[in-house]
N, CA, C and O atoms as a printed pandas DataFrame, in Angstrom:
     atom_number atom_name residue_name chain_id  residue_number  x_coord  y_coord  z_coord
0              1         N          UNK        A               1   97.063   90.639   68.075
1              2        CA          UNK        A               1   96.775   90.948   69.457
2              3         C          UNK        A               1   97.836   90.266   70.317
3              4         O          UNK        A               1   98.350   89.177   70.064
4              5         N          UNK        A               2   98.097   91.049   71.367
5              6        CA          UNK        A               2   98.679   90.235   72.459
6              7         C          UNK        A               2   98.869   90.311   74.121
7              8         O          UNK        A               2   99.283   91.325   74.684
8              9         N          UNK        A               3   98.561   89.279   74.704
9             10        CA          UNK        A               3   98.489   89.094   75.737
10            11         C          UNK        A               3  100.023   88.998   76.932
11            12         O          UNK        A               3  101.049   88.327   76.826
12            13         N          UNK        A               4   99.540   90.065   78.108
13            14        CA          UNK        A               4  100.710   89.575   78.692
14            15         C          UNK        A               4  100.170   88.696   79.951
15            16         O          UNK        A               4   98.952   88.828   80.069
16            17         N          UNK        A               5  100.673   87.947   80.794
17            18        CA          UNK        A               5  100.400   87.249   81.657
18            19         C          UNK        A               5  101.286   87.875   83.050
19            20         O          UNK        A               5  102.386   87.380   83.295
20            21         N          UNK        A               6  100.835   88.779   83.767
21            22        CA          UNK        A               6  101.715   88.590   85.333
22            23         C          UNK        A               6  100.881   87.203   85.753
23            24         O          UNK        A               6   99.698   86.868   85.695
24            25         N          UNK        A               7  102.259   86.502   86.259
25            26        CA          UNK        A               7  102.188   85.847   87.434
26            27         C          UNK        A               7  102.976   85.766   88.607
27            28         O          UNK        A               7  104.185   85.598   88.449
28            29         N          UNK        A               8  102.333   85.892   90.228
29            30        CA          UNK        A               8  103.248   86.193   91.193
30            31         C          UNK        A               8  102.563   84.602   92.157
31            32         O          UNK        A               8  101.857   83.690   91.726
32            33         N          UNK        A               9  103.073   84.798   93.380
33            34        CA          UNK        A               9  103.062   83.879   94.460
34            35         C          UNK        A               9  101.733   84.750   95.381
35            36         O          UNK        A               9  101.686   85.971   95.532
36            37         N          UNK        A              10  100.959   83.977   95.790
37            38        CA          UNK        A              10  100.099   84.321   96.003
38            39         C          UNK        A              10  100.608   84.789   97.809
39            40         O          UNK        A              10  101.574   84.257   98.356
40            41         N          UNK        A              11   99.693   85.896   98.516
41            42        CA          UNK        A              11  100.475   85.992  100.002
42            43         C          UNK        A              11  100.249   85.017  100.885
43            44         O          UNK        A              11   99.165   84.447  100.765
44            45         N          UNK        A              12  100.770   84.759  101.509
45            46        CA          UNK        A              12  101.376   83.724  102.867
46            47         C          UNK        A              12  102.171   82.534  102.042
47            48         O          UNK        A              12  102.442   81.450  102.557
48            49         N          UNK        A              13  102.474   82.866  100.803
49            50        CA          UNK        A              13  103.374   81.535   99.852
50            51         C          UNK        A              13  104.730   82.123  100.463
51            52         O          UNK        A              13  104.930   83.338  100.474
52            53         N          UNK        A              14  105.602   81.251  100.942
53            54        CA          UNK        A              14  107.093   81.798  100.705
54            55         C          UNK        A              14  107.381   81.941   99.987
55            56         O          UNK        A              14  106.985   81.161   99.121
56            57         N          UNK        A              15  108.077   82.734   99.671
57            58        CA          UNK        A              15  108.843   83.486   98.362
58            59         C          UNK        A              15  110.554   83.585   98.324
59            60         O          UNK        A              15  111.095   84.691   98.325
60            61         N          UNK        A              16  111.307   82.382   98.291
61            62        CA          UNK        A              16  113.130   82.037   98.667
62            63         C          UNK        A              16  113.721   83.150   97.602
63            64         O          UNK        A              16  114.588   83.970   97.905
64            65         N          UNK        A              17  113.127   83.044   96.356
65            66        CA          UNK        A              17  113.995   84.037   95.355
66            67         C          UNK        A              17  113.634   85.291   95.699
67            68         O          UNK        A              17  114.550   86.019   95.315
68            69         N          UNK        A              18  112.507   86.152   96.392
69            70        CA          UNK        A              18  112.488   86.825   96.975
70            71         C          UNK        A              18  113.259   87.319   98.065
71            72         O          UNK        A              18  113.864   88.386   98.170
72            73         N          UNK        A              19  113.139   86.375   98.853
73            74        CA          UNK        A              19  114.096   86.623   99.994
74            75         C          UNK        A              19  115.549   87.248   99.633
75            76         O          UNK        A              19  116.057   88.323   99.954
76            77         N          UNK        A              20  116.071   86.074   98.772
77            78        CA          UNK        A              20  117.460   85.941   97.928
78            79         C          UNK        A              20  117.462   87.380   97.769
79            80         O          UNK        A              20  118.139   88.009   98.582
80            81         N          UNK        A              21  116.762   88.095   96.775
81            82        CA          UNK        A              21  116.701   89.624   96.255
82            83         C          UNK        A              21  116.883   90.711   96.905
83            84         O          UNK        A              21  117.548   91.657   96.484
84            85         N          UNK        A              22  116.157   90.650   98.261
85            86        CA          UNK        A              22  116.119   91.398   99.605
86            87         C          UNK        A              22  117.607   91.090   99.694
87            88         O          UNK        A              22  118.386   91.961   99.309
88            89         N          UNK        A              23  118.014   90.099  100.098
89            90        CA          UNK        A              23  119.401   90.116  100.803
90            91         C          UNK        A              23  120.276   90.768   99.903
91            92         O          UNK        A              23  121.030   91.679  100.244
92            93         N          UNK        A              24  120.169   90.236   98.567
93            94        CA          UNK        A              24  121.398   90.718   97.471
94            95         C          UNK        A              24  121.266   92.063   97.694
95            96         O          UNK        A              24  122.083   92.706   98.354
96            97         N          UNK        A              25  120.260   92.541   97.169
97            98        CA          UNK        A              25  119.977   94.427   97.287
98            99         C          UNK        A              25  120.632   94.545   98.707
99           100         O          UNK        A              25  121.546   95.361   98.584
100          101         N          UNK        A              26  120.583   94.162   99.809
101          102        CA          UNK        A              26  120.758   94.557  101.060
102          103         C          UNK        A              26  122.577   94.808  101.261
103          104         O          UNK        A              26  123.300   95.552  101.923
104          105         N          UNK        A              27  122.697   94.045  100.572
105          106        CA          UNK        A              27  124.595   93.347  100.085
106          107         C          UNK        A              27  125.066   94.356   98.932
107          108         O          UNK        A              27  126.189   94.319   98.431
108          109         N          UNK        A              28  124.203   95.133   98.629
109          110        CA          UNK        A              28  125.293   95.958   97.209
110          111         C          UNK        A              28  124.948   97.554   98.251
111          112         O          UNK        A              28  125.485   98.621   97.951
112          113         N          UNK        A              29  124.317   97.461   99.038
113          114        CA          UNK        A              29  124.171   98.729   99.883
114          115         C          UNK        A              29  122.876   99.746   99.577
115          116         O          UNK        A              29  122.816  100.965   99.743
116          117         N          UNK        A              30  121.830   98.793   99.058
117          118        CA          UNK        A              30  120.296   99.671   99.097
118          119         C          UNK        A              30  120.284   99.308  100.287
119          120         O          UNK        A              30  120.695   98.238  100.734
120          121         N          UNK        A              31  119.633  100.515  101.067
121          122        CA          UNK        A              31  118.714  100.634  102.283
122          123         C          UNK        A              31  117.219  100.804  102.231
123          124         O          UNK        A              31  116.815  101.435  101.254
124          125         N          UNK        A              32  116.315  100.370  103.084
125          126        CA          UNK        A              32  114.963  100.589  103.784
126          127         C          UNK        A              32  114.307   99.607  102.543
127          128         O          UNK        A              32  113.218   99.887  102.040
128          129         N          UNK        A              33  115.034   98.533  102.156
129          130        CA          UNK        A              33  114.319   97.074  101.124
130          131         C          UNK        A              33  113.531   96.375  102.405
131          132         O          UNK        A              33  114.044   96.141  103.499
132          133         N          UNK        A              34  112.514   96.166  102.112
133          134        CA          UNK        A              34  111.791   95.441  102.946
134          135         C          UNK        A              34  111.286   94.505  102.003
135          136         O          UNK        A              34  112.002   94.388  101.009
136          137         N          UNK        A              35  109.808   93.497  102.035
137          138        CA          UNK        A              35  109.666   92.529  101.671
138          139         C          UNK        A              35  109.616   92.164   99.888
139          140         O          UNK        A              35  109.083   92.854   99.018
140          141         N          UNK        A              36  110.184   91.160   99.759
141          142        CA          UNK        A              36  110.323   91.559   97.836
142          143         C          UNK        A              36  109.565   89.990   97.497
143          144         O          UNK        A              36  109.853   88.952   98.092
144          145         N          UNK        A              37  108.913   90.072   96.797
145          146        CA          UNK        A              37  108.147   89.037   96.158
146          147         C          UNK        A              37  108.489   89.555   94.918
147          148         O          UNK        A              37  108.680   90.721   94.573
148          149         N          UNK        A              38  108.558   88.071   94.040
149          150        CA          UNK        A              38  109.094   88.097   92.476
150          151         C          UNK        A              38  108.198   86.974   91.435
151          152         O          UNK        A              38  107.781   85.840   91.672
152          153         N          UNK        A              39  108.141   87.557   90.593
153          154        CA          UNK        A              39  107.105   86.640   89.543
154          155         C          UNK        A              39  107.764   86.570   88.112
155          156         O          UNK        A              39  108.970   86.548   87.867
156          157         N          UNK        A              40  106.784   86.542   87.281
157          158        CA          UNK        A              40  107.164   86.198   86.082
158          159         C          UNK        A              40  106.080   87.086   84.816
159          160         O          UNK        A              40  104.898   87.345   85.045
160          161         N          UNK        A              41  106.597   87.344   83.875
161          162        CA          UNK        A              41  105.770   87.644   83.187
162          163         C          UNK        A              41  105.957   86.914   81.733
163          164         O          UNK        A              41  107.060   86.703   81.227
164          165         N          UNK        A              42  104.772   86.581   81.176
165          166        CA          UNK        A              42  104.607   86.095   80.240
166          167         C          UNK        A              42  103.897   86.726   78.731
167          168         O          UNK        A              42  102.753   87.174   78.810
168          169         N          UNK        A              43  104.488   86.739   77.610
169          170        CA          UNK        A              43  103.954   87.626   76.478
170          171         C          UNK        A              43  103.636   86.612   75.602
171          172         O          UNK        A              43  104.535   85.817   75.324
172          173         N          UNK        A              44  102.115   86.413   74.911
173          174        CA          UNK        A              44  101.608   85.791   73.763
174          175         C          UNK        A              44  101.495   86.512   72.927
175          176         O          UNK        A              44  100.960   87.602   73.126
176          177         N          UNK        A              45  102.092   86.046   71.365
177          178        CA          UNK        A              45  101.449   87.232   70.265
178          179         C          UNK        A              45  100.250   86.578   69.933
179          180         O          UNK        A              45  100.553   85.554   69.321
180          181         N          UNK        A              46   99.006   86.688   70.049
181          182        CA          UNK        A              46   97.613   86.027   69.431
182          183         C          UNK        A              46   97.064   86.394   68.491
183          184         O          UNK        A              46   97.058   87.602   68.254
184          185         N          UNK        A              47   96.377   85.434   67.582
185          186        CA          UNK        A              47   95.997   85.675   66.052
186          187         C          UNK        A              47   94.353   86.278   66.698
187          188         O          UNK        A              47   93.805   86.166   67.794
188          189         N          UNK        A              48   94.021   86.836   65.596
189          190        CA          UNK        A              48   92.770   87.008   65.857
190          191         C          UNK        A              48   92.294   88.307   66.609
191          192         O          UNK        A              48   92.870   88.740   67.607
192          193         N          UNK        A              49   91.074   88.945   65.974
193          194        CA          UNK        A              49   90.598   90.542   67.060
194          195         C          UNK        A              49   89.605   90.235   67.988
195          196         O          UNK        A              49   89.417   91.335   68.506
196          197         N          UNK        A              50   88.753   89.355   68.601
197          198        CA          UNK        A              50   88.321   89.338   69.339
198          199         C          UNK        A              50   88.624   89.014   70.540
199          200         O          UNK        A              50   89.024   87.906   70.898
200          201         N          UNK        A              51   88.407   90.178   71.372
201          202        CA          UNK        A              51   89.487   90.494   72.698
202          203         C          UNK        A              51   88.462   89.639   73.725
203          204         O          UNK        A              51   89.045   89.380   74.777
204          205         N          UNK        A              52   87.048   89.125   73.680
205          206        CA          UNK        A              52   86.628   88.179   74.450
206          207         C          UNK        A              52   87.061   86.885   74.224
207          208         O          UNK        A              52   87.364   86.273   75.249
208          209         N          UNK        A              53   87.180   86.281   73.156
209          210        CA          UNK        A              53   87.641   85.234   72.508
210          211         C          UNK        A              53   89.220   84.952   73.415
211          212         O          UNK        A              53   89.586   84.142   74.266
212          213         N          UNK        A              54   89.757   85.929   72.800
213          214        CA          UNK        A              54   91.403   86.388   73.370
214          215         C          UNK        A              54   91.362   85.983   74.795
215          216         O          UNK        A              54   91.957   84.928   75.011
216          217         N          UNK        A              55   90.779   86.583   75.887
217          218        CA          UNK        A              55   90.812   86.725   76.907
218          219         C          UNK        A              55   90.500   85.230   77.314
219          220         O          UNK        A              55   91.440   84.721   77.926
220          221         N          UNK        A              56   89.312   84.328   77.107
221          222        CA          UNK        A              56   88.806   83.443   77.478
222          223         C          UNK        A              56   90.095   82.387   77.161
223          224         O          UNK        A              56   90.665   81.729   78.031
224          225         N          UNK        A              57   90.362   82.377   75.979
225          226        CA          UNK        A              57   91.457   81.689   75.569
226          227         C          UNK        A              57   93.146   81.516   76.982
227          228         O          UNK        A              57   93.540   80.504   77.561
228          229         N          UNK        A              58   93.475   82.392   77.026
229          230        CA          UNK        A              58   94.463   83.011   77.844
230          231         C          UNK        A              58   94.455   82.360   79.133
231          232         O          UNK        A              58   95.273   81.786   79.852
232          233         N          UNK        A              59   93.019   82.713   79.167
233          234        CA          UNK        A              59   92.576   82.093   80.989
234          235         C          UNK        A              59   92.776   80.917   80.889
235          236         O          UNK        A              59   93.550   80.456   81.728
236          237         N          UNK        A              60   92.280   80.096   80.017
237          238        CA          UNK        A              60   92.558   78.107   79.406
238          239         C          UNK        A              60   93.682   78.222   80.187
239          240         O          UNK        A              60   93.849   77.977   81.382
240          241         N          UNK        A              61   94.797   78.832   78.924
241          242        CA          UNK        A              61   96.132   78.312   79.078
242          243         C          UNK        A              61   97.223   78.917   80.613
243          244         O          UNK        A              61   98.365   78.579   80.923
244          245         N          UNK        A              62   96.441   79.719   81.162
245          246        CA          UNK        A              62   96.581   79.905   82.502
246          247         C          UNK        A              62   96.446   78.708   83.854
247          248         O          UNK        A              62   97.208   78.454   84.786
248          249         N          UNK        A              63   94.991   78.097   83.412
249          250        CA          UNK        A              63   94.874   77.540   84.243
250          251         C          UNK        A              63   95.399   75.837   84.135
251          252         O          UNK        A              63   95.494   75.126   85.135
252          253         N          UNK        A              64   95.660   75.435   82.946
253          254        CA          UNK        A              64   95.935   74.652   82.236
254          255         C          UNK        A              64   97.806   74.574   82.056
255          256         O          UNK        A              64   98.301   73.605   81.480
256          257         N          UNK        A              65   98.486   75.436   82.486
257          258        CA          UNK        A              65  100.089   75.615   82.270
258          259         C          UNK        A              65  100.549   76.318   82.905
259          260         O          UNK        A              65  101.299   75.881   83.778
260          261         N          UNK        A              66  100.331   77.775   82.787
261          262        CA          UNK        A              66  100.874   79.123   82.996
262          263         C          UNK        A              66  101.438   79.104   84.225
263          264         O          UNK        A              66  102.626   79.143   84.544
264          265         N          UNK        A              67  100.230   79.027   85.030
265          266        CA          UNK        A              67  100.547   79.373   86.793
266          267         C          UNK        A              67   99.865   78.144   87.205
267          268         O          UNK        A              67   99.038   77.506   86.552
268          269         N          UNK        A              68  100.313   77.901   88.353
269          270        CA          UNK        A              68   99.706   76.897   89.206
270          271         C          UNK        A              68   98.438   78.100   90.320
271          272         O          UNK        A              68   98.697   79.151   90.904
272          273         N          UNK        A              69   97.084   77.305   90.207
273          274        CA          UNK        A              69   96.638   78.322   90.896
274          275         C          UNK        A              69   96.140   78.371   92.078
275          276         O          UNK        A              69   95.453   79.259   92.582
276          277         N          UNK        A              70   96.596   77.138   92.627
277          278        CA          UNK        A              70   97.367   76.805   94.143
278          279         C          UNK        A              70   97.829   77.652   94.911
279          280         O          UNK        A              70   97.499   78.199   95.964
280          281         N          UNK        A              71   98.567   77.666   94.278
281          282        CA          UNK        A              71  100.005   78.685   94.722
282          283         C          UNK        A              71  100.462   80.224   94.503
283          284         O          UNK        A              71  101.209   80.947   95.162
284          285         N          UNK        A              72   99.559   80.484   93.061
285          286        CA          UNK        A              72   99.653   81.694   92.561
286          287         C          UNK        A              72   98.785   82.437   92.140
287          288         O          UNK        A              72   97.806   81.721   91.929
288          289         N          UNK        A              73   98.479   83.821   91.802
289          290        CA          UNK        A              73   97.461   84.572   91.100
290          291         C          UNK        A              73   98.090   84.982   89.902
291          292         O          UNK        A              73   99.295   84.804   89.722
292          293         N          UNK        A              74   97.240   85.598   88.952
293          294        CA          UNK        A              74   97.587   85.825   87.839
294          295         C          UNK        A              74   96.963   87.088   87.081
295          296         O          UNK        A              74   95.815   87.363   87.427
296          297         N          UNK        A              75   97.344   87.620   86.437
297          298        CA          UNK        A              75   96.334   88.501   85.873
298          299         C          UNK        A              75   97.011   89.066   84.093
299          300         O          UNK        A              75   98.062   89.453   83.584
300          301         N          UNK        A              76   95.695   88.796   83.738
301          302        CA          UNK        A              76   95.867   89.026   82.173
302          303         C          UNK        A              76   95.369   90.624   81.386
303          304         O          UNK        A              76   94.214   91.051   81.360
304          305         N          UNK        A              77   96.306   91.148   80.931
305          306        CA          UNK        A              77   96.116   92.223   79.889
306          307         C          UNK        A              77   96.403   92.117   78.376
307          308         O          UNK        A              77   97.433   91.697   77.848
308          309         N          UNK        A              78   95.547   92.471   77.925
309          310        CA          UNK        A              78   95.154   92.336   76.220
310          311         C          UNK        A              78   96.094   93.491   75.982
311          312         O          UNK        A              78   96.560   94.230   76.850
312          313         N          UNK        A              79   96.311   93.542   74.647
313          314        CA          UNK        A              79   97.136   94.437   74.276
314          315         C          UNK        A              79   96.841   94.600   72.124
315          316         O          UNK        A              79   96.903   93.690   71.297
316          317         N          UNK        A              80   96.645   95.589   71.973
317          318        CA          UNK        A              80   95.993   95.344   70.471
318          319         C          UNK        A              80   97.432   95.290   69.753
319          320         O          UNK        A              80   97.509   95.113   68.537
């Protein structure tokens, strides 16, 4: 089984590498880029078939490492 992890910046967080992205795109000559928020994604290969097990697990190491959840949201998809 395996899990992927989005994690982004949650809204009203500034987002600088965002910004950065907007401008670069703005600098190679895309037009009508408006606001860009950027995250991360994360892939676990996990032993084991139980996708509640799986899931509960995931969330641990979410809240425990992954993302700060302060600052960020997260969201987890199983994947067989």
């Amino acid at each position: 089984m395996k899990a992927r992890v989005h994690v982004s910046l949650k809204a009203g967080v500034l987002d600088p590498q965002g910004k950065a992205i907007a401008h670069a795109l703005t600098s190679l000559g895309f037009t009508g880029i408006g606001d860009v928020r950027q995250g991360k994604l994360i892939e676990i290969a996990l032993s084991g078939e139980d996708p509640v097990r799986a899931r509960a697990e995931v969330e641990e190491m979410c809240k425990k490492l992954l993302a700060n959840p302060v600052i960020e949201n997260y969201a987890i998809e199983l994947l067989p």
